[in-house]
C-alpha positions as CSV (number, residue, x, y, z in Angstrom):
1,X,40.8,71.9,-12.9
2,X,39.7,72.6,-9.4
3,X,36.1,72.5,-8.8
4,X,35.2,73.4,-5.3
5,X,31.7,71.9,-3.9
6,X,29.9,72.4,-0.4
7,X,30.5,69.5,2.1
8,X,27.3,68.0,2.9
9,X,26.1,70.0,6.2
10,X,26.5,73.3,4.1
11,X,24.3,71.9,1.8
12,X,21.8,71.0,3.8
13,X,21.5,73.7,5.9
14,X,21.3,75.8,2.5
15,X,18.6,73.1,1.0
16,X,16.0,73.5,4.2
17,X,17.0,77.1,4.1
18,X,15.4,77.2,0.4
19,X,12.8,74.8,1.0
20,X,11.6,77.4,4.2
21,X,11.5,80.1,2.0
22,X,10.9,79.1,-1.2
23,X,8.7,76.1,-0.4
24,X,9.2,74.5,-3.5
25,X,9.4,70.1,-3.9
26,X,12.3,70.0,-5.6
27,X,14.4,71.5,-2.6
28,X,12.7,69.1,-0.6
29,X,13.8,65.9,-3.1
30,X,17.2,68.0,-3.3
31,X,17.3,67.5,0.5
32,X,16.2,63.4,1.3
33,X,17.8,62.9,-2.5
34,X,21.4,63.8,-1.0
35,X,20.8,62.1,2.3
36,X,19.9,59.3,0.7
37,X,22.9,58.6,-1.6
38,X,25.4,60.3,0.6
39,X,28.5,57.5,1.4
40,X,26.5,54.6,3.1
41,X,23.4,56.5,3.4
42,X,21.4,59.2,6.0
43,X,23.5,57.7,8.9
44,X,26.6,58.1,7.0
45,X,25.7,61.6,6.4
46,X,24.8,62.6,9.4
47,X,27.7,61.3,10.7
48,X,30.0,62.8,7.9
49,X,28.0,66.3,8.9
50,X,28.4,66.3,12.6
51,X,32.9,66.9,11.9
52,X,32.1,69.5,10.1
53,X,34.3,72.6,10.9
54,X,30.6,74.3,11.6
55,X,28.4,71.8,13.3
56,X,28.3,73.6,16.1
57,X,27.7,77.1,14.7
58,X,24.4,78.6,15.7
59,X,22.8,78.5,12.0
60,X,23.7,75.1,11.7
61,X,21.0,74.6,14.9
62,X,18.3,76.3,13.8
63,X,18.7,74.5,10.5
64,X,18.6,71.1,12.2
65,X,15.6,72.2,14.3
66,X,14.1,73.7,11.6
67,X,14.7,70.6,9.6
68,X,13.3,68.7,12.4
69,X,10.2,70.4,12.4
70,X,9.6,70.1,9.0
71,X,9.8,66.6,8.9
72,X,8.6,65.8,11.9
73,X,6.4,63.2,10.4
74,X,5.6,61.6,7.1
75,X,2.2,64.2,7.0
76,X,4.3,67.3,7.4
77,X,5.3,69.3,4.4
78,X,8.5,67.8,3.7
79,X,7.7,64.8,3.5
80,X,4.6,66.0,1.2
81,X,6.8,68.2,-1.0
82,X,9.4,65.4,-1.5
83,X,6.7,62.9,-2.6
84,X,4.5,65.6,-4.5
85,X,7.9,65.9,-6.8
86,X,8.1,62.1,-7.7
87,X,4.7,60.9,-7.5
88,X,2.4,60.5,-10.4
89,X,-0.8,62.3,-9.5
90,X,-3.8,60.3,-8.4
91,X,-1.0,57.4,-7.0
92,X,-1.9,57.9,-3.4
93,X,-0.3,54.4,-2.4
94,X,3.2,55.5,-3.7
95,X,3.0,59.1,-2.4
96,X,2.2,57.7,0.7
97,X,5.2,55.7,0.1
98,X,7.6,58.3,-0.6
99,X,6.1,60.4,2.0
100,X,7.1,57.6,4.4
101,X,11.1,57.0,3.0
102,X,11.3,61.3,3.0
103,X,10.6,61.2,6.7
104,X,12.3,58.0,7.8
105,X,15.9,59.5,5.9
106,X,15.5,62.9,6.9
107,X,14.9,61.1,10.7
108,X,18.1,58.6,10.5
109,X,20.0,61.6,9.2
110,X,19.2,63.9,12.4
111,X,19.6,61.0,15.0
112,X,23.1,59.9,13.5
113,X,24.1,64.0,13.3
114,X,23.2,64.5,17.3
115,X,24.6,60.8,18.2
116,X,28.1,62.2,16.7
117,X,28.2,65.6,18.3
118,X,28.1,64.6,21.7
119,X,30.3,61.8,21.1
């Protein structure tokens, strides 16, 4: 059997895509999820994502900036969504927590991405 699958900078330009318009936590976790276990990590990834055939293609940017802006720190809604999906209500200290690993993936992920594509 062949089973086709998206490589991962489709993917995530489809997961902030959702999480834009749907705004629902579980595309956010979908998003820092696969960043996070990608190869070696959200370096790895970004790396991996910046030779993709389509790095360069205009929705590909505004995804990135998009993803960008909605992680721009550990307050902003991704962050929030992705630790609103895995916390237990009422456990401020490990939503804050999560909050904090959402942003600092979804960051090393966009760094290593733009590193690669001007390399």
């Amino acid at each position: 059997m062949t089973l086709r699958i998206a490589n991962v900078l489709p993917y995530v330009v489809l997961k902030i895509n959702a999480f834009q318009d749907r705004h629902e936590n579980k595309d956010a976790y979908d998003l820092v999820f696969t960043l996070l276990n990608f190869g070696e990590g959200p370096s790895d990834a970004g790396r991996s994502a910046a030779t993709s055939p389509v790095a360069h293609f205009d929705q590909v940017r505004e995804a990135m900036t998009l993803m960008a802006e909605r992680f721009e720190s550990a307050a902003h809604d991704g962050p929030a969504a992705y630790a609103h999906f895995l916390a237990v209500t009422g456990e401020d200290e490990e939503a804050a927590r999560f909050r904090q690993d959402a942003f600092a993936v979804v960051r090393q992920f966009l760094k290593a991405f733009r590193e690669s594509l001007s390399d």
